[in-house]
N, C-alpha and C positions, 0 to 999 in steps of 0.2 A: 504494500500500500504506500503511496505515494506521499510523506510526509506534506504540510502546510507550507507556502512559502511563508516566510517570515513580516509579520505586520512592521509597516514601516512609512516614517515620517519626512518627508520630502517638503520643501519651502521655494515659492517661487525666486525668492529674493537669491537663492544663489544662480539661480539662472541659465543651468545647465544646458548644454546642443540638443539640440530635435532629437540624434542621433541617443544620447545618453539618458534620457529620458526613457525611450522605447528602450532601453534595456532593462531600467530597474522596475518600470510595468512588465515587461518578459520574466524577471527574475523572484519580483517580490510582490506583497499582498500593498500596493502602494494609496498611501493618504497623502493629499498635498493639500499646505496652507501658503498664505502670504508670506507672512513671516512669523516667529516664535511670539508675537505678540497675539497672535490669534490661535495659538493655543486653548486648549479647553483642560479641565482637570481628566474628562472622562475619554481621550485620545490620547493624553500621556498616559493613562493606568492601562493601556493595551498594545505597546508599542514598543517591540521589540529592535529597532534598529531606527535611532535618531539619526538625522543629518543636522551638522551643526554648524549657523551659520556666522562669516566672523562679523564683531559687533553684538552678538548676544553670548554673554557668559553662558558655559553650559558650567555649572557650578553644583555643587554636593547638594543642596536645594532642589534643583530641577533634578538631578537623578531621582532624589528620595521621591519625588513625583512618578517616576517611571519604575514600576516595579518589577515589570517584566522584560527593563531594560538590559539589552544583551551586548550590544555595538552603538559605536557612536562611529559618523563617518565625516568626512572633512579632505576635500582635497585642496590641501594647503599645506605650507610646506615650514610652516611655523603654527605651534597649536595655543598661542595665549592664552586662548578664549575656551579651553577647554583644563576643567581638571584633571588632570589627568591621573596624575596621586590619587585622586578619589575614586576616577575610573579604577585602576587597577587593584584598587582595594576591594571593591565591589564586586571585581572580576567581570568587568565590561570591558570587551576587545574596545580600542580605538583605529578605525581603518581610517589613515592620515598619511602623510607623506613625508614627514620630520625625522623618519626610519627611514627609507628609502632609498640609499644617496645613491646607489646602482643607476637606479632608472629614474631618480632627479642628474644626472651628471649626463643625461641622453636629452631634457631640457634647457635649452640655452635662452630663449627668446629676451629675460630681464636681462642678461649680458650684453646681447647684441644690442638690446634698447639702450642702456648705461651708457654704451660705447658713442651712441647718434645722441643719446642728447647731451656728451662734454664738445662734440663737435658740433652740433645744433647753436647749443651756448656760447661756445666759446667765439664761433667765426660770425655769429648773429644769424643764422640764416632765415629764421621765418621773418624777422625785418625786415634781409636781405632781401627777400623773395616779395614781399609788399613793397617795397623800393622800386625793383626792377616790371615787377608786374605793371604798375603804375605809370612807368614809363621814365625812370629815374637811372640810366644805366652809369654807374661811374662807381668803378671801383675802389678810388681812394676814399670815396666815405667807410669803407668796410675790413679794413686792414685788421685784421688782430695782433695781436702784441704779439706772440712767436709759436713758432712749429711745436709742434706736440712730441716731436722727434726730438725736443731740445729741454723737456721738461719732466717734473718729477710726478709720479701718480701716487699719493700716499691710499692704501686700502683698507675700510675699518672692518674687518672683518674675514677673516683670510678663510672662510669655508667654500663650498662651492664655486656660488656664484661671485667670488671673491677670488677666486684663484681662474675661473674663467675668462673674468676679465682683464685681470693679470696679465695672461696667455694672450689675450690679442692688444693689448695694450704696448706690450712686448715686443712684439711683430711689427707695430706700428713707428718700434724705436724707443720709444717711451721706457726711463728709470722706476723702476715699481719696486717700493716698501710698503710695509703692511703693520697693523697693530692688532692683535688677536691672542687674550691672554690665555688661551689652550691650542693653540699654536708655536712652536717654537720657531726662533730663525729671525721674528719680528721685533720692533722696537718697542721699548719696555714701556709705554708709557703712549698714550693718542696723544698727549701733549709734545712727546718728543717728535711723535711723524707730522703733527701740525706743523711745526717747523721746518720740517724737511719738504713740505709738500705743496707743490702747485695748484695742483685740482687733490681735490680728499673726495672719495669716491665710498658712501656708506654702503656697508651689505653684511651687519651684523643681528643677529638674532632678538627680534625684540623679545624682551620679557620684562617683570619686574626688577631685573639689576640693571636693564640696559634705559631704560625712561633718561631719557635729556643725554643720553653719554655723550653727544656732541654738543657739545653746552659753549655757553659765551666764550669761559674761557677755551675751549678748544678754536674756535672760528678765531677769535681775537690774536690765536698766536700765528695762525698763516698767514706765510709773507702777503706784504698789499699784493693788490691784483690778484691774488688765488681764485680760483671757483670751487665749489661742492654742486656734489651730484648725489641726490638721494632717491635711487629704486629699491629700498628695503622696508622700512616701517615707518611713520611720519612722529610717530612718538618717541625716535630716538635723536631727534634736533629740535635744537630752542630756534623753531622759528622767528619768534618776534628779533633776537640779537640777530640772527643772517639778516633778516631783512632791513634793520638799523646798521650791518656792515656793510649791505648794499647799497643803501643810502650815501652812507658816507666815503661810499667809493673804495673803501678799505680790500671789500670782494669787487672783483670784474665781472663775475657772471657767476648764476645758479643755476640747477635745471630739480624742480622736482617730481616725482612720479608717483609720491605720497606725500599726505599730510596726517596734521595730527588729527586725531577725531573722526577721519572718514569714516569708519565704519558703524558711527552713532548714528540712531533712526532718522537724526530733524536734519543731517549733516547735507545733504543735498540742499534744501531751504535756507539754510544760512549760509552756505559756503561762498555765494555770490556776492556779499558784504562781507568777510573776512578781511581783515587787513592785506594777508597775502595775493586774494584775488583782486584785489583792488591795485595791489602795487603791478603786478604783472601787467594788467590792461594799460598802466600809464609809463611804462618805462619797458626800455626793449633786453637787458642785464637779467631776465629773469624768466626762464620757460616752465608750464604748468603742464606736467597730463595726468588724466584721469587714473594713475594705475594702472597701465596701460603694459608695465614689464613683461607679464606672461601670454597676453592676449596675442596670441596666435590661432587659427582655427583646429591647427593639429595639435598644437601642445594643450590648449583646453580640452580636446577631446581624449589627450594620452590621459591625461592628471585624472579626468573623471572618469573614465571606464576604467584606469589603473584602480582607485579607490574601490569603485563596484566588482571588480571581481576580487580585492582583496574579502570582501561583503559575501560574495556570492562563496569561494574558498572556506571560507571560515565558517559560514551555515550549510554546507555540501550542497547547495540549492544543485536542484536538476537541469541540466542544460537544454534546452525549450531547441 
């Protein structure tokens, strides 16, 4: 007799491929809400396999809700937002990606992005490109201060995607030091690679030790003219000080691909009055994307079906 597939809770907010979807309908007994806010008590007491989305704590709380909670899933490749500690006390699988590094080191895409927006920033181009569009052709408004081939990359974070970008940064010529204190080889101190370092390029693990690690004083001590590049987590830089070093000219150029707070529920509604979206709109020193590091159509579809069948594995579900 053919066991149940397993009940399980799906949220539009993570926003899965056409493709990924008809899987976990193929695989599992599938509920879908908006998001964790439309939760009900009597859907968590029957729900064997959460998806958790980031911005909502899955915390000792909400388990104790889920009694017949077995899995929790997440394809993300840092689990903040999930306890985990608690999970595996409870002896709830977590299917995430923060285990992974095989078949994360086969995704590149936040690498290759990192890499286009120190050169996006750096030589100005979306300016560049409303300049010339318009009908402004002269290249000596557009000069950047020097080759990339002539400068230092300091790395916050020397794991994956830190050593990725390393690798072609390398290629491209570019001096690369790193700060990563479970990494050996590096410099003892972000304060010390601040100093060494042109462009600082984050891609360290947020959690609760790392909040602010890029703090005033770290921006404060990179020679004038440096830029930063952040594609890893928006809570590990003191926004308000980058953007008062940008101000003052101290920084030459930012580029970020997170900020802080994104993944709070009102965060879309406010972020258009932020101070930082406001400075971007009026000064060209400063590039915004949406988070935009992993979005690729294949790499969102590896990361989610990779998760789903860690999911499917680990309940023996039947192959349909």
């Amino acid at each position: 007799m053919q066991k149940p597939s397993p009940t399980t809770l799906y949220y539009n907010i993570l926003g899965y491929m056409a493709s990924s979807r008809e899987l976990l309908e193929k695989k599992f007994d599938l509920r879908v809400l908006n998001d964790p806010r439309d939760d009900t008590p009597e859907l968590l007491a029957d729900v064997e396999v959460l998806f958790a989305p980031l911005g909502f704590k899955l915390s000792s709380e909400k388990m104790s809700m889920c009694p017949n909670l077995k899995a929790i899933a997440s394809n993300t490749t840092g689990v903040p937002h999930i306890d985990v500690g608690e999970a595996n006390s409870r002896g709830i699988f977590v299917a995430a990606l923060h285990d992974d590094q095989a078949f994360l080191d086969t995704i590149t895409p936040t690498a290759e992005l990192t890499i286009g927006l120190m050169l996006a920033a750096w030589r100005r181009i979306p300016s560049c490109h409303v300049a010339a569009a318009s009908g402004a052709w002269d290249r000596r408004e557009w000069g950047a201060p020097r080759m990339f081939s002539r400068m230092r990359l300091g790395i916050v974070g020397y794991g994956r995607l830190g050593r990725q970008v390393g690798r072609i940064a390398t290629a491209m010529g570019m001096e690369i030091d790193f700060f990563d204190p479970y990494v050996s080889g590096g410099r003892s101190s972000l304060i010390d690679l601040a100093r060494r370092s042109d462009i600082l390029s984050i891609h360290a693990v947020a959690s609760a030790e790392t909040v602010g690690l890029v703090s005033r004083a770290v921006l404060e001590t990179l020679p004038k003219g440096a830029m930063v590049v952040n594609t890893a987590r928006g809570e590990l830089l003191d926004t308000d000080a980058l953007l008062d070093l940008l101000e003052s000219r101290h920084l030459f150029a930012a580029a970020l691909d997170a900020i802080d707070g994104e993944y709070e529920p009102e965060f879309q509604e406010l972020f258009g009055n932020s101070r930082v979206a406001k400075y971007a709109r009026c000064h060209d020193n400063l590039i915004l994307t949406p988070h935009i590091g992993g979005s690729t159509h294949d790499a969102w579809s590896a990361t989610e079906v990779r998760v789903i069948n860690k999911l499917v594995q680990y309940f023996d579900v039947p192959l349909v």
